[in-house]
C-alpha positions in Angstrom: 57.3 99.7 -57.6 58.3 101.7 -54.5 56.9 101.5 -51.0 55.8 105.5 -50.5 54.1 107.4 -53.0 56.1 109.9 -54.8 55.6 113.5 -53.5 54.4 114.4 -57.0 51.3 111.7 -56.5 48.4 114.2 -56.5 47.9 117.7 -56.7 50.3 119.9 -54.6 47.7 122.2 -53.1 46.7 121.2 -49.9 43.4 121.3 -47.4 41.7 119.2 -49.6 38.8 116.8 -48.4 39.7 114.1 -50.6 37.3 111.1 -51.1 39.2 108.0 -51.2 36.8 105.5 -53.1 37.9 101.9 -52.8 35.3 99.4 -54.7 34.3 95.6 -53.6 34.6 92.6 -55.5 33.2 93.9 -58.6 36.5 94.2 -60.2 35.4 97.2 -61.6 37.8 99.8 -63.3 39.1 102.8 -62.1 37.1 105.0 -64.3 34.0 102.7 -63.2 35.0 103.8 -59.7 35.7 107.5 -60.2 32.4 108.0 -62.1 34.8 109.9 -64.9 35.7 108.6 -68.3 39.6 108.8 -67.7 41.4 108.1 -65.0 45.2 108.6 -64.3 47.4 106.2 -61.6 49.1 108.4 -59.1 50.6 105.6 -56.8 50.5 102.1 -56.7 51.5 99.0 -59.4 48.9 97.5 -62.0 47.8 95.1 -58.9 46.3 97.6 -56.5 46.8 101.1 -57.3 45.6 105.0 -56.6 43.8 106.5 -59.4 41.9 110.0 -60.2 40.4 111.9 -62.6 42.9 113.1 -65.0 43.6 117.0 -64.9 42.4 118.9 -67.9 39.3 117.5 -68.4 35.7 119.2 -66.9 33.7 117.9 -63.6 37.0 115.9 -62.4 35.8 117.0 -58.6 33.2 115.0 -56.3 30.2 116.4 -54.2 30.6 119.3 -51.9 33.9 120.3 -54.2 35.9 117.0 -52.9 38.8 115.7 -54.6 38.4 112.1 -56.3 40.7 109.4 -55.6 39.9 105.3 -56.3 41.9 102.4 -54.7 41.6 99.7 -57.2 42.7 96.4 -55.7 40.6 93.7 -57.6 43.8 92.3 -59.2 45.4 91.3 -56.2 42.9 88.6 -55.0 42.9 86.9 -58.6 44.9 88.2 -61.3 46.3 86.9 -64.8 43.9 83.6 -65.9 46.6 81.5 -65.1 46.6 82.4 -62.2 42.8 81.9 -61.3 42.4 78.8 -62.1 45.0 77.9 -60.3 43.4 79.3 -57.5 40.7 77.2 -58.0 42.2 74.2 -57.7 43.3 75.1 -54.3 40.0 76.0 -52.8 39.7 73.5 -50.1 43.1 74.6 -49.5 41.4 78.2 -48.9 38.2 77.0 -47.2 40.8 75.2 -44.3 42.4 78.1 -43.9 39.5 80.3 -43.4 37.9 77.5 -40.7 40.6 78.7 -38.4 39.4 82.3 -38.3 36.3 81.3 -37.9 36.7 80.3 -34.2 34.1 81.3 -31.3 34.8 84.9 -29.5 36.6 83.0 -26.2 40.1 83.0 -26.0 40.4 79.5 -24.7 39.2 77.8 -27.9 42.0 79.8 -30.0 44.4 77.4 -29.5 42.1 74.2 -30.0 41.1 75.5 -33.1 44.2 76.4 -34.5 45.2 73.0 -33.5 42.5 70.9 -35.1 42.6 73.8 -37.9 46.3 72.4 -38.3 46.2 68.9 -38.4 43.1 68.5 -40.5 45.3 70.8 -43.5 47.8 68.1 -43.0 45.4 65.7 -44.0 44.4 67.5 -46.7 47.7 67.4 -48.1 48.0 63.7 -47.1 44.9 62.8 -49.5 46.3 65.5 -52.5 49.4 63.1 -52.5 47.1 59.9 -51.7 45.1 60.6 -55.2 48.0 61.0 -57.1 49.5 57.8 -55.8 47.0 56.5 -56.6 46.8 57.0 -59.8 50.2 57.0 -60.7 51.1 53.8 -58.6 48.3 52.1 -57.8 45.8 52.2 -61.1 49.1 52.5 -63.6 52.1 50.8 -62.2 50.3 48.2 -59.6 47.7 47.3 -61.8 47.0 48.4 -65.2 51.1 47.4 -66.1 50.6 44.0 -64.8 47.5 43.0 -67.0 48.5 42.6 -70.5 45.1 43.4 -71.9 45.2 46.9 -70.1 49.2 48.2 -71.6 48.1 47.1 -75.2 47.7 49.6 -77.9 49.1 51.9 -75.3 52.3 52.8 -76.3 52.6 55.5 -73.0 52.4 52.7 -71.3 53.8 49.0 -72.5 57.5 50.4 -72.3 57.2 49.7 -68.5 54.7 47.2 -69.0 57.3 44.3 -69.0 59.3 45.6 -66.1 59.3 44.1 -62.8 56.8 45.6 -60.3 59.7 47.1 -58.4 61.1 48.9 -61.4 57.4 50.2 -62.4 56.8 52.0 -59.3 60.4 53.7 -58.5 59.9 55.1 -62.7 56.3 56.2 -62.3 57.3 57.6 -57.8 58.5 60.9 -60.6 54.7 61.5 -61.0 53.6 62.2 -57.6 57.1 64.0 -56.5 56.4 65.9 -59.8 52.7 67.2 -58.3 54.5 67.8 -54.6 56.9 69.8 -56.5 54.0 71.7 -58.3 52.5 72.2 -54.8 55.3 73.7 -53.1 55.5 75.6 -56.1 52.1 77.4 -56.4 52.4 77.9 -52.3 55.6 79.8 -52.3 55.4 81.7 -56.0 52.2 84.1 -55.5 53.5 84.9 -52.0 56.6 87.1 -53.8 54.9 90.2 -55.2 52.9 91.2 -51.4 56.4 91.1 -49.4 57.1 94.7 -50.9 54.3 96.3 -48.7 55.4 96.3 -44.4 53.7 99.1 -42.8 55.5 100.2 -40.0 52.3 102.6 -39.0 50.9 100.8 -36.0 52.3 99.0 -33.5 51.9 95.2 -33.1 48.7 93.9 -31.6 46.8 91.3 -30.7 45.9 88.7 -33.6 42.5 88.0 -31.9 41.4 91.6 -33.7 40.4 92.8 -36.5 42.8 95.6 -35.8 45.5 92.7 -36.3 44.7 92.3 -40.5 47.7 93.8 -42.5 50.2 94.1 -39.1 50.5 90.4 -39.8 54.4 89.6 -41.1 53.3 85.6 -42.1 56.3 84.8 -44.3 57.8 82.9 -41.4 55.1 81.1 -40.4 54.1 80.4 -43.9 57.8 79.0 -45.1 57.6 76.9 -41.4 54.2 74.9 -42.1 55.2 74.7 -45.6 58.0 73.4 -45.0 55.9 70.5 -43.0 53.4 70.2 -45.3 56.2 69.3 -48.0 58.1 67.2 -45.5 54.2 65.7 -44.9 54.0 65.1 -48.4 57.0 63.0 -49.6 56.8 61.2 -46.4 53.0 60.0 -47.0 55.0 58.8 -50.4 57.2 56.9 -48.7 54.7 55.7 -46.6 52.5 54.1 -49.5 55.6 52.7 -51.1 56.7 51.1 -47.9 53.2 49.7 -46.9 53.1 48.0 -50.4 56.9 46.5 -49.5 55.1 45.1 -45.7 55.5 41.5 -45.3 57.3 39.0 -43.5 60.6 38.6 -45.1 60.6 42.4 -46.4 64.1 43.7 -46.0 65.6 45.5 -43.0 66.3 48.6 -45.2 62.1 49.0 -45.9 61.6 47.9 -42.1 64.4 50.6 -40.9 63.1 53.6 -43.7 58.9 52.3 -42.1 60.0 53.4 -38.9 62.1 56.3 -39.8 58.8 58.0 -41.6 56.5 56.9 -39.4 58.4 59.3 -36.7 58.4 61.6 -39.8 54.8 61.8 -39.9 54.7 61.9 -36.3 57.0 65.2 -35.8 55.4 66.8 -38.5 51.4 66.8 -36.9 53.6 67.6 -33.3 54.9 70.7 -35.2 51.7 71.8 -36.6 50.6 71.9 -33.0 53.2 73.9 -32.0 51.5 77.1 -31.8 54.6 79.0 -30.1 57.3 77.9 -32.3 55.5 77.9 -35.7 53.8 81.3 -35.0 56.9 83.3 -33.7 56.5 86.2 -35.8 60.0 87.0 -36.5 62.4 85.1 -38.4 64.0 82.4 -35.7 67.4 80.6 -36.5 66.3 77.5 -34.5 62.6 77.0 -35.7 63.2 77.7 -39.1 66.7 75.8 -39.2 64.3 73.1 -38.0 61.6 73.1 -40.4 63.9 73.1 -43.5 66.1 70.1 -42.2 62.6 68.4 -41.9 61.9 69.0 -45.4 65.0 68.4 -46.4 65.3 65.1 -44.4 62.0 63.8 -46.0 63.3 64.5 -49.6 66.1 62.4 -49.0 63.9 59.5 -47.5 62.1 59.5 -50.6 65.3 58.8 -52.7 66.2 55.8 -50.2 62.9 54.6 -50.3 62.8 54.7 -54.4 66.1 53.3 -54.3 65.2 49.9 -52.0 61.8 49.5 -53.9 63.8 49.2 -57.0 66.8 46.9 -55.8 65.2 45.1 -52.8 64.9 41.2 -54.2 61.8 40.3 -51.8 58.6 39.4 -53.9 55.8 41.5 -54.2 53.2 40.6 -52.1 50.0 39.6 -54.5 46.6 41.5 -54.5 44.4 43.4 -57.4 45.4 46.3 -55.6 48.4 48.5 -54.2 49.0 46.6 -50.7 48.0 48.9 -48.2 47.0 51.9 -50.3 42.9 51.5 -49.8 43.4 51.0 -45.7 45.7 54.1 -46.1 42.8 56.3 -47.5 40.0 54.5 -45.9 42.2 55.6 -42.5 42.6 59.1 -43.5 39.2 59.7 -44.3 38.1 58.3 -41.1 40.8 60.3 -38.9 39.1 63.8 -41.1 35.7 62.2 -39.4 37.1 62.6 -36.1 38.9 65.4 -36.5 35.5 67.3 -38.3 34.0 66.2 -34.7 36.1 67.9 -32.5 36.2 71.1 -34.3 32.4 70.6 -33.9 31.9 69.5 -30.3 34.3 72.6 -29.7 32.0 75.1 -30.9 29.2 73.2 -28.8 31.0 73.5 -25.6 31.7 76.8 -26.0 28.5 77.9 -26.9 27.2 75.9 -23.8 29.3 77.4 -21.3 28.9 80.5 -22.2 25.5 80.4 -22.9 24.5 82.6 -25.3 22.9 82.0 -28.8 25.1 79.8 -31.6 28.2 82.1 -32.8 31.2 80.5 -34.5 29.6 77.6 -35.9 31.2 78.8 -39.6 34.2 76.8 -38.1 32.8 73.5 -38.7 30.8 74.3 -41.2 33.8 75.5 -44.0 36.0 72.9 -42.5 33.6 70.4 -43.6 33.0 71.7 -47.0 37.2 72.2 -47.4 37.1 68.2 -46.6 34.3 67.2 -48.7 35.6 69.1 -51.6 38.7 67.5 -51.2 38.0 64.0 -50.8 35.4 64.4 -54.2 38.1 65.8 -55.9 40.2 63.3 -55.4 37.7 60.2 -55.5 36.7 61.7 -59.2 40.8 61.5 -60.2 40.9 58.2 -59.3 38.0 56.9 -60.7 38.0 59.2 -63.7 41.4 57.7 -64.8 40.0 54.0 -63.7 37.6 54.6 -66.2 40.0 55.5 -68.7 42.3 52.3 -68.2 38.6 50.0 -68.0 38.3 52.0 -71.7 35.5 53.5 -70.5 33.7 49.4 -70.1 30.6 49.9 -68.3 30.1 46.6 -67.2 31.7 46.0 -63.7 32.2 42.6 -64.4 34.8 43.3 -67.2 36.5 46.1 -65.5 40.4 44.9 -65.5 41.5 48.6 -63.1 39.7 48.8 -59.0 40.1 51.9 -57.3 39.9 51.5 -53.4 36.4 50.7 -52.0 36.8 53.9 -49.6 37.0 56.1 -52.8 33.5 54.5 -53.6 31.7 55.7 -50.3 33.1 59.2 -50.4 31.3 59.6 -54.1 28.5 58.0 -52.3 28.1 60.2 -49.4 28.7 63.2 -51.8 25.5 62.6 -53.7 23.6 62.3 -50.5 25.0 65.1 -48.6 24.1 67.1 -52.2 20.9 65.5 -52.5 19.6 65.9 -48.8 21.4 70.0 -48.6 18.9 70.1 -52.1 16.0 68.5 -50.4 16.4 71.0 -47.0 17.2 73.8 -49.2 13.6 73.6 -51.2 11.8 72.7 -47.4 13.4 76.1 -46.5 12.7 78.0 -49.4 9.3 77.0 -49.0 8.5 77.0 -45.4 10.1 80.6 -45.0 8.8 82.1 -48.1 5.7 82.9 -46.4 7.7 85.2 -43.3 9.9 86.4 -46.0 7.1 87.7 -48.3 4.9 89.4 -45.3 7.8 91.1 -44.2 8.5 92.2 -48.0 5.5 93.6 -48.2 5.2 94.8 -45.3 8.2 97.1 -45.8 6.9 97.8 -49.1 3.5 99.1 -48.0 5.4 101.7 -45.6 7.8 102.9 -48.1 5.4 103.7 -50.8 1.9 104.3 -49.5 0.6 106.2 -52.2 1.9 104.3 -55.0 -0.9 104.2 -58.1 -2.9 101.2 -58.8 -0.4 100.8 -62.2 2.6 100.3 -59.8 1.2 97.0 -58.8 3.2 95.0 -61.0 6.3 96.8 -59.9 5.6 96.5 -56.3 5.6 92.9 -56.9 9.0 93.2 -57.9 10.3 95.3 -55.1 8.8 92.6 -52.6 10.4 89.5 -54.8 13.7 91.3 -54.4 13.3 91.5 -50.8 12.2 88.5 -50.0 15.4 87.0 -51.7 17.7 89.3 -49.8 15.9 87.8 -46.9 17.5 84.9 -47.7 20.7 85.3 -47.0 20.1 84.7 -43.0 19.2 81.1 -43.7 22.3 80.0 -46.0 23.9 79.7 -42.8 21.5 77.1 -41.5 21.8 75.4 -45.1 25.8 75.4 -44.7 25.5 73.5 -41.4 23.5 70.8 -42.7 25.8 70.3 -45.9 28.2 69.9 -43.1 26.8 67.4 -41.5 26.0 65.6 -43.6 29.7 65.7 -45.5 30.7 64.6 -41.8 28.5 61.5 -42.0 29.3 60.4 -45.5 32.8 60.8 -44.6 32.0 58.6 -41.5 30.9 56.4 -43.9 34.4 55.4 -44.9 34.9 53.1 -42.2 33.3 50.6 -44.3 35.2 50.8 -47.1 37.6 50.2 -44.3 36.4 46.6 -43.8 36.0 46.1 -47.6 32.0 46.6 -48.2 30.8 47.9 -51.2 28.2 50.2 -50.9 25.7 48.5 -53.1 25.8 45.4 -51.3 25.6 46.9 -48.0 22.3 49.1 -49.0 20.7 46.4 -50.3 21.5 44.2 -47.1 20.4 45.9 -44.6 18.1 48.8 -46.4 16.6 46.9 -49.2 17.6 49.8 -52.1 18.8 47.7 -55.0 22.6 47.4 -55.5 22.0 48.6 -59.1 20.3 51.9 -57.8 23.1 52.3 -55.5 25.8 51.6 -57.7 23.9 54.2 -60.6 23.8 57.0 -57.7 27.3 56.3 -57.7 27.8 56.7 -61.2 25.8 60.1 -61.2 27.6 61.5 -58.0 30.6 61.0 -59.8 29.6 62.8 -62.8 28.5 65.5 -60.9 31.9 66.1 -59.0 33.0 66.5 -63.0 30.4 69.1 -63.1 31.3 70.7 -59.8 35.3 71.1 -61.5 34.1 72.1 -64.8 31.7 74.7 -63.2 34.9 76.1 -60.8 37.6 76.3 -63.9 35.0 78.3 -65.8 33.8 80.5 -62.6 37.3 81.0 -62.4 37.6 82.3 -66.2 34.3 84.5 -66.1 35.7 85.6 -62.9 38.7 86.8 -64.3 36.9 88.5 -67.4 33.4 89.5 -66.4 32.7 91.6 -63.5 29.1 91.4 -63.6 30.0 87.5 -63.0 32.5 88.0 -60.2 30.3 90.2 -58.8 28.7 87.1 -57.7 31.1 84.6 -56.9 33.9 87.3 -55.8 32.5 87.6 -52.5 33.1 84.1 -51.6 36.8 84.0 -53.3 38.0 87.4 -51.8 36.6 86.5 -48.1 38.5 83.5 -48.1 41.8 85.1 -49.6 40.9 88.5 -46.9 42.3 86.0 -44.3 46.2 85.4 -43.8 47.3 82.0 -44.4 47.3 80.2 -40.8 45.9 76.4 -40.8 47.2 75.9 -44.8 50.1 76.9 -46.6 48.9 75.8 -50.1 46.3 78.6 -49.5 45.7 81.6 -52.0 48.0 84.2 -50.2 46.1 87.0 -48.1 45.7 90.3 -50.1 45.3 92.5 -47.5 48.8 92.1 -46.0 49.6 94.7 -49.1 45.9 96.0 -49.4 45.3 97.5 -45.6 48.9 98.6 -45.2 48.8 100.5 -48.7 45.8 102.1 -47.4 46.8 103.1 -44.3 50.0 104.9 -46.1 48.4 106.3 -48.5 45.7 108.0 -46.2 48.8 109.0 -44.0 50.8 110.7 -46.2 47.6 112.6 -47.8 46.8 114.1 -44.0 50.3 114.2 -43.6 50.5 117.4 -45.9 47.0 118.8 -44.8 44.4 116.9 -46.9 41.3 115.4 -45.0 40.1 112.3 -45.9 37.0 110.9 -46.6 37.1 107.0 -47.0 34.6 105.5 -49.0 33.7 101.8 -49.2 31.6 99.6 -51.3 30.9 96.2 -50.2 34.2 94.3 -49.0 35.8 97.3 -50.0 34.2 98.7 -46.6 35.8 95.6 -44.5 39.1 96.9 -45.7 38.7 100.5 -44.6 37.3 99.0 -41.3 40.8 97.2 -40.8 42.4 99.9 -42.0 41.0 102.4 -39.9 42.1 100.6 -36.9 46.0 100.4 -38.0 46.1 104.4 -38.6 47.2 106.7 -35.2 45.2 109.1 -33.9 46.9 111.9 -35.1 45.2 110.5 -38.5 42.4 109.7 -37.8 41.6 113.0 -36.4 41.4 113.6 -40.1 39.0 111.0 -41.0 35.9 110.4 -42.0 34.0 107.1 -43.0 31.2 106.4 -45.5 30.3 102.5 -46.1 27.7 101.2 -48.2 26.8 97.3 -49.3 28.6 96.9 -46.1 29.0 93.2 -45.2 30.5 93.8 -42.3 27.7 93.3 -39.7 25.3 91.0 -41.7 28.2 88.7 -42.8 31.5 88.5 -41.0 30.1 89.6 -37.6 28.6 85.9 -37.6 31.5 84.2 -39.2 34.5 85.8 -37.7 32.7 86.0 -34.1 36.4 86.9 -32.6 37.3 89.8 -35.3 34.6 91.6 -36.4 32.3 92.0 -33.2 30.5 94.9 -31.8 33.2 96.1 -29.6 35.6 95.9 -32.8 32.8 97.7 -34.8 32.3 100.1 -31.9 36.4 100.9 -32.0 36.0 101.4 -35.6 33.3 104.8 -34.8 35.3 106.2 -31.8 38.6 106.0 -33.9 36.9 108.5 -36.9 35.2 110.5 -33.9 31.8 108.9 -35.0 31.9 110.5 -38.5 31.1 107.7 -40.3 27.3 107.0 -42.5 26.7 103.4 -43.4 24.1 103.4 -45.9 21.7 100.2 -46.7 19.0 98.9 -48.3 16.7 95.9 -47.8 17.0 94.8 -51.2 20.8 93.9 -50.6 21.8 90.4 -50.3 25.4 90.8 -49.0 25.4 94.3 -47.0 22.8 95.3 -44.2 22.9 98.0 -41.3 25.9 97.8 -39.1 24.6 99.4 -35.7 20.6 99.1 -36.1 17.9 98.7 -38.4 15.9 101.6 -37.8 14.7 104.6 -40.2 15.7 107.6 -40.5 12.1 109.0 -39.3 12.5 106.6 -36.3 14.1 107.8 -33.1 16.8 107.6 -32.2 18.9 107.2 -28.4 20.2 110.6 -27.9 23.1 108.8 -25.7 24.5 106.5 -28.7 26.4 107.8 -31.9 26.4 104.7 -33.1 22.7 105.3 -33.6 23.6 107.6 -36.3 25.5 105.5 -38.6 22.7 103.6 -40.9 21.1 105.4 -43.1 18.7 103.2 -44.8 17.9 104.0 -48.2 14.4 103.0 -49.8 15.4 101.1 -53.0 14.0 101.9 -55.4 13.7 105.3 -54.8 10.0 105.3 -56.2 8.0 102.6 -58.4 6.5 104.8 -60.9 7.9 105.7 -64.1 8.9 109.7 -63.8 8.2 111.9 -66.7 11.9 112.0 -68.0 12.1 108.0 -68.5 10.1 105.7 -70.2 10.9 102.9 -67.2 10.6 102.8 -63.8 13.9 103.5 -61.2 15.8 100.2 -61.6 16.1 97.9 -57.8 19.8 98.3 -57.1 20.3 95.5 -54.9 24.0 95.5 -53.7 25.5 97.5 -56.6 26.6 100.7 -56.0 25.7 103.8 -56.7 27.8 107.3 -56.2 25.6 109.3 -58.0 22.4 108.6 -56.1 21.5 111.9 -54.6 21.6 110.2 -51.4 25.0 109.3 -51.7 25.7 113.0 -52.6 24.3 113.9 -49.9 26.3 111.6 -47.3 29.7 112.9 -48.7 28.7 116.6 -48.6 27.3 115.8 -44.5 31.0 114.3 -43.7 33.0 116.9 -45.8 31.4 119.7 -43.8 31.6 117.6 -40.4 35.2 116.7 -41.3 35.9 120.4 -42.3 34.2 121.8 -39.0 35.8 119.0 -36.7 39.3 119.8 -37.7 39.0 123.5 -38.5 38.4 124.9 -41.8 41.6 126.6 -43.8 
C-alpha cells in the first residue's frame, strides 16, 4: 500500500479528459462501474481502489473519446463478514455518533450538542456493561447460583454453585471485563487500516463545514474518549459490585473504593464535556497522558474491588435480586430521558429564535432511536437468558430467575413506540396517498401526452413509482414520532424505579388486563429477537448481495460518512481515507495535464462534493462535476443543516467554475434536484448558474414498447445508468466545456 499512486498508474499520454466514476452504496464492481467486462487496478488496495478498462481490449474509452477511470470504495464502509456483523451490533453506537452532526445551522448550539451528544454515549456504554452485569452477576451468580433447583443438571454452573456469594461474583466479574475488553477491542482494531491515508492538500478549516470531511486527523480524539469510555466502563463495574456490598457494617475498603469511583464516574462525564481538551487535534502530552492514566486507574479499581468482594467477611445483604443493580438501570434509563429532552428542547429553542421553519430535528430523532435500540437490546439479553435459567417455564408464578422491573417497562414502551410509529405510519400512508397520487399523475400526464390507450396499464405504474418516491419527505415526520415516543417509554422507567410492574399498573389505573399487558410484553420481546435476527442477516446479505445493500447501504454508509465524535465504539469514518484518496488522485491526474471529469452516483456524489471542496484552485480549474441519484439536497441538506447547506452547495459550483450537471428523476427515492426542480423547457434566471445544474430526466424515457423490444423501457428509480443517452450526453457537454474552459491541446 503506498500513499501516492505510482507514476506508471494510467496511461502516460497526457491532455486527457478523464471521467472519474465513483459508485454509491451499491457495492457494485469495478467492471459494473466502468460499463466494460474487465477492469484493471491502477492505484489503490482491495478496500478502495482506482480501476479502468484494461488496455488491449476494444471500446475501453467513454463518451466524447474520455478516458474511463472507477473509484471503488464499497469495501471500506463494511468489508469481510466478520466484520459486518460486527458492525451491526454497534449500531446504536453509530446512530449516537451521527446525532451530533446532526445539530441546527447556529454556531451556539455546537457545543450543547456535542455536550449532550457526549454524555448520552457514555450512557450508552454505561447500559452495554449494565446488561452484561446483569447477566453475568445478577441472573447467574446473585441468583440462579443460590437456588439449588436452578444449578442442577447444569454442570456450567454447579461448580460455583456451592461457593459463597462473594467468591461467585469476583469468578464470574471475568465475564463482563471480558465484553469491556471486546469493546475496546472492536473500537480501536478497524481504526488501523484508514491511518495510512493524511492528505496534506488543503489547509485546515473549520469543522462546522462540509469542506471539513477528510481534513479531520480524529485518532487523538478518538483514543481520548475511548480511553473514557473504557475508564466509564470498568468503573460502572465497580460501581454494581460496590452497590451490592452497601450496608451498614460494609467495610471501609468498599466504603473508600464507593467514593473513589464515584469521582471516577464523575471526571469521566466532566471530560466528555471538555470540548477544548478532548478535541485538540494534534497529539497533546498532557490530555492524552491524562486520559490513559484514567483508564489505567479504573482498571486497577476493578482488581481492588474484585479483590474486597471476595475477601471482605461482611454478610451479603439478602434480596431475590442484585442489591442495587435494578435502581442502577432504572436510574440510567431515566437520566437518557432527560438527557433525550434537552437535545430536544435545544433544537426547539433554536428553531424559535431564529424563526424559520424546523431544520436539525434529525438530532433528536437518531439519538432517540440510538437509545431505544440500546435499551431493547439489552432488556432482550437479560430476559432472554432469564428465560433460559426459568427453563423456558412460562408460568410467572414458578419462575425461580427476576430480571429488574425497569427492564420490563423498556420492552414495554418498545412495543408501543412500534405499535403507535405502525399505526401513524398507515394514517400517513393513507391520508397522503391522495396528494401523492395527483401529483403522480399529474407529472405523468405532462411527460407523456400522447401516450396510446394500451399504455394505460403502464402509466399506472410510472405514477405508483412516483407516488412512493414521494414518500421519502414524510419518513422524517415518521422518525420524530418513533422518537417520541421511545422518549416516553423510556420515561416510563421511573416506575420500575419505584418497583411497579407494568401489568399491575395498567390494569390500576387504565383498566387493560394485567394478562394483556404482560402478553404485549411477551411479544415486544420476541420482536426485539426479530429486530437482531433481521440486522445479523441485513448485515450478511449486505455483505454478499448488492441488490440488498442497495437498500439498506444508504442508511449504514451515512452513518459511517461521519467521523467518530460523540462515540468511540462507532464504525470508524471511511471518508477520512475515501475524500483524501480522491482529492490525490484527481491531483496528480491534472498535475500531469489530464482534465477531470468527476462523476457520482448516489452517495458516491456526497463524496465528490467533500472532495471538491479539499482540492486548490489551481485543480479545480480542471474540474468538472456530473452527479446523479444525488442525495445531497433531498437528504443531508435536512439532516446535516450545518454541513451540507445551500451556501456549502453553492461553494461546491463556484469551486468547478459552475461546470457541474446534476441529473434527476421523480421516480428516485433517495436522490432529487440539488438547486431547483424545474424542466429543462422551463426558464430559467439568466442571473443564476446554479439554475443550470438539474437536469431532470423523464423516467422512463417512454411507456410504449419500441419495435426492437418485446417490453416496455424499465422505471429506473435510483439506479444508475451510464449508458442512457442522456447520460452520454452530460459527459460529452462537460468534456467540451472542460476542454474549452482550460484551452484545448
Amino acid at each position: 500500500m503506498s500513499e501516492t499512486p505510482a507514476p506508471s498508474s494510467g496511461p502516460a499520454a497526457s491532455g486527457d479528459v478523464v471521467e472519474l466514476r465513483v459508485h454509491g452504496v451499491s457495492g457494485a464492481g469495478a467492471e459494473q462501474v466502468l460499463g466494460r467486462p474487465h477492469a484493471h487496478q491502477v492505484a489503490g488496495d482491495r478496500n478502495g481502489g482506482f480501476y479502468r478498462p484494461r488496455p488491449g481490449y476494444p471500446d475501453t474509452a467513454g463518451p466524447a473519446g474520455v478516458t474511463l477511470e472507477a473509484y471503488r470504495w464499497s469495501d471500506l464502509p463494511s468489508g469481510t463478514a466478520v466484520r459486518t456483523l460486527s458492525l451491526v451490533f454497534l449500531l446504536p453506537f453509530m446512530l449516537c455518533n451521527v446525532a451530533v452532526w446532526m445539530r441546527p445551522d447556529t454556531p451556539r448550539s455546537h457545543a450543547a450538542m456535542k455536550a449532550l451528544c457526549r454524555v448520552l454515549g457514555l450512557t450508552l456504554t454505561v447500559l452495554y456493561v449494565l446488561s452484561i452485569v446483569g447477566v453475568a452477576l445478577d441472573l447467574v451468580a446473585w441468583q440462579c447460583m443460590a437456588v439449588p433447583r436452578c444449578v442442577s443438571n447444569r454442570d456450567w454452573l454447579s461448580w460455583l454453585g456451592e461457593r459463597p456469594t462473594g467468591q461467585r461474583l469476583a469468578v464470574l466479574s471475568v465475564v463482563p471485563a471480558a465484553a469491556i475488553g471486546l469493546l475496546w477491542w472492536l473500537g480501536a482494531r478497524p481504526g488501523r487500516p484508514f491511518t495510512a491515508f493524511r492528505s496534506p492538500l488543503a489547509a485546515r478549516v473549520s469543522v462546522q463545514e462540509l469542506s471539513a470531511v477528510g481534513q479531520w486527523d480524529t485518532a487523538p480524539i478518538v483514543g481520548r474518549l475511548r480511553s473514557i469510555h473504557v475508564a466509564t466502563a470498568f468503573a460502572t463495574l465497580d460501581a454494581t459490585l460496590l452497590a451490592a456490598r452497601a450496608r451498614p457494617g460494609s467495610s471501609v475498603a468498599a466504603q473508600v473504593l464507593a467514593l473513589v469511583v464515584g469521582a471516577l464516574l464523575l471526571v469521566c462525564v466532566a471530560l466528555v464535556c471538555a470540548h477544548r481538551m478532548i478535541d485538540e487535534a494534534e497529539p497533546g502530552a498532557r490530555v492524552d497522558r491524562l486520559t490513559r492514566s484514567l483508564r489505567t486507574v479504573a482498571c486497577g479499581l476493578t482488581v481492588l474491588v474484585v479483590v474486597v468482594v471476595l475477601v471482605d467477611p461482611a454478610p451479603w445483604p439478602p434480596g431475590v435480586g442484585m442489591p442495587g443493580y435494578g435502581e442502577t438501570v432504572a436510574s440510567i434509563f431515566i437520566t437518557q430521558t432527560v438527557l433525550l429532552a434537552a437535545i430536544g428542547l435545544l433544537v426547539l429553542r433554536q428553531r424559535r429564535a431564529r424563526g424559520v421553519p424546523p431544520r436539525g430535528r434529525g438530532a433528536p430523532a437518531v439519538a432517540a432511536i440510538a437509545t431505544g435500540l440500546a435499551v431493547a437490546f439489552s432488556a432482550e439479553l437479560v430476559y432472554r437468558v432469564a428465560d433460559l435459567l426459568n427453563r423456558n417455564q412460562p408460568t410467572p408464578g414458578q419462575l425461580l430467575m427476576s430480571p429488574p422491573v425497569a427492564y420490563m417497562w423498556a420492552i414495554f414502551g418498545f412495543v408501543l413506540a412500534v405499535v403507535g410509529t405502525l399505526v401513524v405510519a398507515g394514517l400517513v400512508t393513507v391520508v397522503s396517498g391522495r396528494s401523492r397520487f395527483r401529483d403522480a399523475a399529474a407529472i405523468v400526464a405532462r411527460d407523456f401526452p400522447d401516450a396510446p390507450p394500451e399504455a394505460n396499464d403502464r402509466l399506472r405504474q410510472v405514477e405508483r413509482a412516483i407516488a412512493r418516491a414521494r414518500f421519502t419527505e414524510r419518513l422524517e415526520s415518521l422518525t420524530v414520532v418513533y422518537a417520541s415516543l421511545v422518549g416516553l417509554g423510556l420515561a416510563t422507567s421511573a416506575f420500575g424505579f419505584m418497583g411497579h410492574y407494568p401489568a399491575d399498573l395498567v390494569q390500576g389505573y387504565i383498566g387493560v388486563p394485567g394478562d394483556l399487558v404482560n402478553f404485549l410484553v411477551g411479544v415486544g420481546s420476541w420482536v426485539i429477537a426479530g429486530l437482531l435476527l433481521g440486522l445479523v442477516v441485513g448485515g450478511i446479505f449486505a455483505y454478499r448481495t448488492a441488490e440488498f445493500r442497495r437498500y439498506v447501504g444508504v442508511i449504514w454508509d451515512l452513518g459511517t460518512f461521519w467521523p467518530r465524535s460523540a462515540h468511540p465504539f462507532a464504525p470508524p469514518c471511511y471518508a477520512e481515507r475515501a475524500v483524501p484518496e480522491l482529492a490525490r488522485r484527481i491531483t496528480y491526474l491534472t498535475g500531469r495535464g489530464d482534465r477531470v471529469l468527476l462523476s457520482g452516483h448516489s452517495h458516491g456524489s456526497v463524496l465528490l462534493a467533500a472532495t471538491v471542496l479539499q482540492l486548490p484552485p489551481e485543480v479545480t480549474d480542471r474540474v468538472a462535476l456530473l452527479t446523479y441519484g444525488s442525495p445531497l439536497r433531498r437528504l443531508y441538506g435536512p439532516l446535516f443543516p450545518a454541513y451540507v447547506g445551500e451556501e456549502t452547495l453553492r461553494e461546491v459550483g463556484r469551486r468547478v467554475g459552475w461546470r457541474w450537471i446534476n441529473i434527476w428523476r421523480e421516480t428516485d427515492q433517495i436522490g432529487g434536484w440539488i438547486f431547483s426542480p424545474r424542466r429543462q423547457d422551463d426558464p430559467a434566471p439568466a442571473d443564476d448558474p446554479a439554475a443550470m445544474v438539474d437536469r431532470r430526466e423523464i423516467d422512463p424515457p417512454d411507456v410504449v414498447v419500441p419495435p426492437s423490444d418485446s417490453v416496455p423501457p424499465q422505471i429506473l428509480g435510483h439506479w444508475p445508468n451510464e449508458t442512457d443517452a442522456r447520460f452520454v450526453a452530460a459527459v460529452r457537454e462537460l468534456a467540451d466545456r472542460l476542454q474549452a474552459d482550460t484551452g484545448r491541446p
